[in-house]
C-alpha positions in Angstrom: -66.1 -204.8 -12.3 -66.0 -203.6 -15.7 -62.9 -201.4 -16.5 -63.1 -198.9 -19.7 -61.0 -199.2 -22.4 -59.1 -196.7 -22.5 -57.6 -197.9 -19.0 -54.8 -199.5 -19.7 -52.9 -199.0 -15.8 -49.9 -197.0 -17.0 -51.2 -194.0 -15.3 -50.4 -195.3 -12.2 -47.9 -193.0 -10.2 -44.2 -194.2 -10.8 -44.1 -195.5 -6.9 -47.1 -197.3 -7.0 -45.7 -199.2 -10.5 -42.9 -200.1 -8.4 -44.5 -201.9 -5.6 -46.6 -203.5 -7.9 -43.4 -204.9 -9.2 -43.4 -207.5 -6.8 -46.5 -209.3 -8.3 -46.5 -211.4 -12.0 -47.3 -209.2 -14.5 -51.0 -210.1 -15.4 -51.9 -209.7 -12.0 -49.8 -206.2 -11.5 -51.7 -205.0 -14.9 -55.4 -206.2 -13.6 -54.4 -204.2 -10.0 -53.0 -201.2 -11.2 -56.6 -200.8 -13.1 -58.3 -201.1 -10.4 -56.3 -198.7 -8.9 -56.5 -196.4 -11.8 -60.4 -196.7 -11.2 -60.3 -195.5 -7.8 -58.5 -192.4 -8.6 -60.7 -191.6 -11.8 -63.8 -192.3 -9.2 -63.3 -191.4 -5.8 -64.6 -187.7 -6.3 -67.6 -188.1 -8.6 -68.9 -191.7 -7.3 -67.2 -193.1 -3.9 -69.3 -196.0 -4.5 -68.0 -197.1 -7.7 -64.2 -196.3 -6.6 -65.2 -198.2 -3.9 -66.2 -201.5 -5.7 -62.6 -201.0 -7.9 -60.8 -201.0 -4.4 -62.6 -204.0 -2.9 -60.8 -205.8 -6.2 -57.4 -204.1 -5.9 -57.5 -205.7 -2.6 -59.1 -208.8 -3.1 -55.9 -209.4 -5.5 -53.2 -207.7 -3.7 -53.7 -207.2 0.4 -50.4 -207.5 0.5 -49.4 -204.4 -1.5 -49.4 -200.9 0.4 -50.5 -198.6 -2.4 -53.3 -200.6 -2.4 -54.1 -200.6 1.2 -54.1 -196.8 1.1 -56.4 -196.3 -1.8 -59.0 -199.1 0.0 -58.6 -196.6 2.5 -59.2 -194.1 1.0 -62.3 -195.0 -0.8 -63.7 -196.3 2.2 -62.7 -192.9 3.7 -65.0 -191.3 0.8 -67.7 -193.1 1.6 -67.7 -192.4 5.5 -67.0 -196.2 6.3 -64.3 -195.1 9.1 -63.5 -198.1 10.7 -62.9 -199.8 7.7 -60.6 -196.8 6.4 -58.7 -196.3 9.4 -58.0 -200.3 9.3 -56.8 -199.7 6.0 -54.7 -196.8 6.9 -53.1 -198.7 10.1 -52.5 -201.6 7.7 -50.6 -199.2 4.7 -48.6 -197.7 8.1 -47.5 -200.5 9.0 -46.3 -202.1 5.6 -44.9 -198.4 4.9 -43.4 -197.3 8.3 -44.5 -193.9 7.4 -46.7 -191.0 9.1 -48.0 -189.7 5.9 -51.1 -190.7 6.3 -51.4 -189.9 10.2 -53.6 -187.0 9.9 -56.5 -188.6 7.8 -56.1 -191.4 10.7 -57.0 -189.0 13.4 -60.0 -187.7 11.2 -61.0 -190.7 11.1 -60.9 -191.3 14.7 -63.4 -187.9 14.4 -65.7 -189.7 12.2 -66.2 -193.0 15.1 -67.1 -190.2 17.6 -63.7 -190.4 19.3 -62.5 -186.2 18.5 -60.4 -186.8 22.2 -58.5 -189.8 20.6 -57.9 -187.8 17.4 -56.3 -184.9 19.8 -54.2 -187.1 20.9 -52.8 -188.0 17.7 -52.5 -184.1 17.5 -49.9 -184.1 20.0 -48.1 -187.4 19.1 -44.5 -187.2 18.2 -45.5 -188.6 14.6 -47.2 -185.2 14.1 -43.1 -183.5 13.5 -42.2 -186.1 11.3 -45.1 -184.9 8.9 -44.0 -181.9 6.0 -45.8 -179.0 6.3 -48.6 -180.1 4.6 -49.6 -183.2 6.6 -48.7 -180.6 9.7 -51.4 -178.4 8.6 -53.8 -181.0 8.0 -53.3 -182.5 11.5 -54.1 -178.7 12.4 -57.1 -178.8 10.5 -58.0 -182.4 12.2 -57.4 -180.7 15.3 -59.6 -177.9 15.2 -62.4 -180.0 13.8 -61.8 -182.2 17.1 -62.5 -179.1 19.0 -65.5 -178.0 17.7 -66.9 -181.6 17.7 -66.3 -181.2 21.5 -68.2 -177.9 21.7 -64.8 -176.0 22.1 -65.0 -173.0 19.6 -62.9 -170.6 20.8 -60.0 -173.5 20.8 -60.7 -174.4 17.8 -60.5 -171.0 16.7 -57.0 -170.4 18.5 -55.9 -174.3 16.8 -55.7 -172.4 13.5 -53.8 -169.9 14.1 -50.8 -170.3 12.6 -48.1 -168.9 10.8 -49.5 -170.9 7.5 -52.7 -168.8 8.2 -51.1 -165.3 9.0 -49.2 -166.0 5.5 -49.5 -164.2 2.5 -48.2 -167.0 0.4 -50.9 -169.2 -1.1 -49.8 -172.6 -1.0 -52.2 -175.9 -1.7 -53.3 -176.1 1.5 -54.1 -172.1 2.0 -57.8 -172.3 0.8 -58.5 -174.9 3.3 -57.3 -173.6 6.2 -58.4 -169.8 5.7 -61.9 -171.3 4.9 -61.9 -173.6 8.4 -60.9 -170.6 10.2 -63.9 -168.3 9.1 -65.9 -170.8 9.3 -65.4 -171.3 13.2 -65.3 -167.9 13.9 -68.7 -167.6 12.0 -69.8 -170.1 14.3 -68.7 -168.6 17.2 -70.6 -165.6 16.5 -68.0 -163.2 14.8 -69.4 -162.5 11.7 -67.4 -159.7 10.7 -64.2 -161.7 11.0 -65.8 -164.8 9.2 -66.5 -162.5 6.4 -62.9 -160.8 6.7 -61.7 -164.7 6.1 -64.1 -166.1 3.8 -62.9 -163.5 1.3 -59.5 -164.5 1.8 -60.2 -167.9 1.0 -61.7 -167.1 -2.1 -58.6 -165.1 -3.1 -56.5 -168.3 -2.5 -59.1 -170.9 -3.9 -57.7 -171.1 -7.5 -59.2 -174.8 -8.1 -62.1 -174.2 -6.3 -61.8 -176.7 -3.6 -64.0 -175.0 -1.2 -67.3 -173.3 -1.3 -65.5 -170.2 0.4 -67.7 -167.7 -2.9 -71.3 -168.7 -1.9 -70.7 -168.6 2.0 -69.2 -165.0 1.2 -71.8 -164.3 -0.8 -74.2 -165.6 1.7 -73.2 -163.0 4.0 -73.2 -160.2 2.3 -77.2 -161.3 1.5 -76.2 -161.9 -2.1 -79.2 -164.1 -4.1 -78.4 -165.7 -7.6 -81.0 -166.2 -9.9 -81.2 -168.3 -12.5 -82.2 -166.1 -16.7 -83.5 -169.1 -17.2 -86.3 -168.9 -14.8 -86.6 -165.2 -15.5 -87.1 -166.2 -19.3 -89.5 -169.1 -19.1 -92.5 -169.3 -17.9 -96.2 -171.9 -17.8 -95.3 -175.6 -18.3 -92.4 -174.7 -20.6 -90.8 -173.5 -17.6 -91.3 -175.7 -15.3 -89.3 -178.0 -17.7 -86.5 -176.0 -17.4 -87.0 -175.5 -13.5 -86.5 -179.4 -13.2 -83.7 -179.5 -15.1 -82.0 -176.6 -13.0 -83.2 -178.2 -9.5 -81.2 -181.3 -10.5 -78.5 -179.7 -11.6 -78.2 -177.9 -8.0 -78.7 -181.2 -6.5 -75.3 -182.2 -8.2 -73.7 -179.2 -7.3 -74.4 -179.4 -3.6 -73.3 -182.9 -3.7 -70.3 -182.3 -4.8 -69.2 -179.1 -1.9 -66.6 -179.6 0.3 -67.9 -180.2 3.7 -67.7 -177.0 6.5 -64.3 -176.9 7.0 -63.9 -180.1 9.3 -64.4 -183.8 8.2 -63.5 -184.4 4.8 -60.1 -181.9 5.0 -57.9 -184.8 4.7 -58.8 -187.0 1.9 -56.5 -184.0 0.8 -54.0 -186.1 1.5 -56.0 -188.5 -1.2 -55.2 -186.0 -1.8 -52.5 -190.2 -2.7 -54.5 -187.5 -1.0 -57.4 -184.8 -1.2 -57.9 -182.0 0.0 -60.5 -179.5 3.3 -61.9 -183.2 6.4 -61.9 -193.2 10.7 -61.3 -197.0 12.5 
């Protein structure tokens, strides 16, 4: 696959250099592109980061970093057998439990939310930092409510990370998963309560926390430009707008559950398989 110019695989995190290390120096070059294309990628076109990782790991399976971000990319692109075969395979290289948590959401993704509950309560799950202990929360809760359990998914979030004033990376998130079960168990009120908060904490706009606030307070944008234009003139710029929505929506984070985790690609994301 083609890789841009302006590529040149220095931008490479100073770990993933290192393990790359290991390889002759052409080939270490040629990966850490790749690799430098699914980062760039992964958030605007899965697909194409996608195709970059099937290279990285065409030309080094052996490498972790690039086990992850095959992982990863097939994580994007809901292929979650693939990614969690991936992730298993970066484990094992590794030894670590950073990437435990998108491993259970993953387990979400093949249909199996009792498996990824398990993983919830695994003794890997203390070794994780905070962060990867609040996105195995997150995991969790999204298990529950795959299994029809709202009100435990509701009780899952609760946390001292959520009763925090502190905003730290993963606040957004979390606040936004917890009105979002609450709105779907029926407490409206409370959603709204939290929804608000997670706008106050969503500095980078990870989430889509404004519009579902705005939703619920019966809040309607509309666009000057359709207020402006009018006949076939208009309906030029209508088209234009309608795609540019279309990109938009593409582009949300999904409802709090699946999809959390890639916040770990966040290496993970950010808020959600073998």
């Amino acid at each position: 696959m083609p890789i841009p110019e302006d590529v040149t695989g220095d931008e490479i995190d100073r770990d993933v250099r290192q393990e790359l290390q290991s390889l002759p120096k052409t080939l270490a070059e040629d990966v850490a592109k790749n690799l430098v294309m699914v980062a760039r990628l992964i958030d605007e076109d899965p697909e194409g980061a996608y195709g970059y990782s099937k290279v990285a790991l065409r030309l080094a399976s052996r490498v972790a970093a690039v086990r992850e971000a095959a992982g990863f990319a097939a994580y994007a692109n809901q292929k979650y057998s693939e990614a969690l075969a991936e992730f298993r395979a970066a484990r094992r290289m590794t030894g670590t439990v950073e990437l435990w948590p998108v491993m259970a959401d993953c387990e979400r993704g093949l249909g199996r939310p009792e498996k990824a509950l398990d993983m919830a309560g695994a003794p890997e799950v203390h070794k994780l930092d905070k962060a990867g202990q609040v996105e195995m929360r997150l995991v969790a809760a999204g298990a529950r409510r795959d299994m029809g359990q709202l009100d435990a998914a509701i009780v899952t979030l609760q946390s001292p990370e959520l009763a925090s004033n502190s905003v730290q990376p993963w606040t957004a998130r979390l606040r936004y998963a917890y009105a979002d079960a609450l709105l779907a168990a029926g407490r409206e009120n409370e959603a709204r309560e939290w929804f608000a908060k997670a706008v106050e904490a969503d500095r980078d706009g990870s989430t889509d926390a404004s519009d579902r606030l705005a939703e619920l307070d019966g809040v309607e944008f509309v666009d000057a430009l359709d207020e402006n234009e009018g006949g076939s003139e208009g309906e030029g710029v209508n088209e234009g707008v309608n795609e540019g929505e279309g990109e938009a929506d593409s582009e949300k984070e999904p409802d709090g559950e699946r999809g959390e985790n890639a916040d770990a690609t966040d290496a993970s994301e950010q808020d959600g398989k073998d």
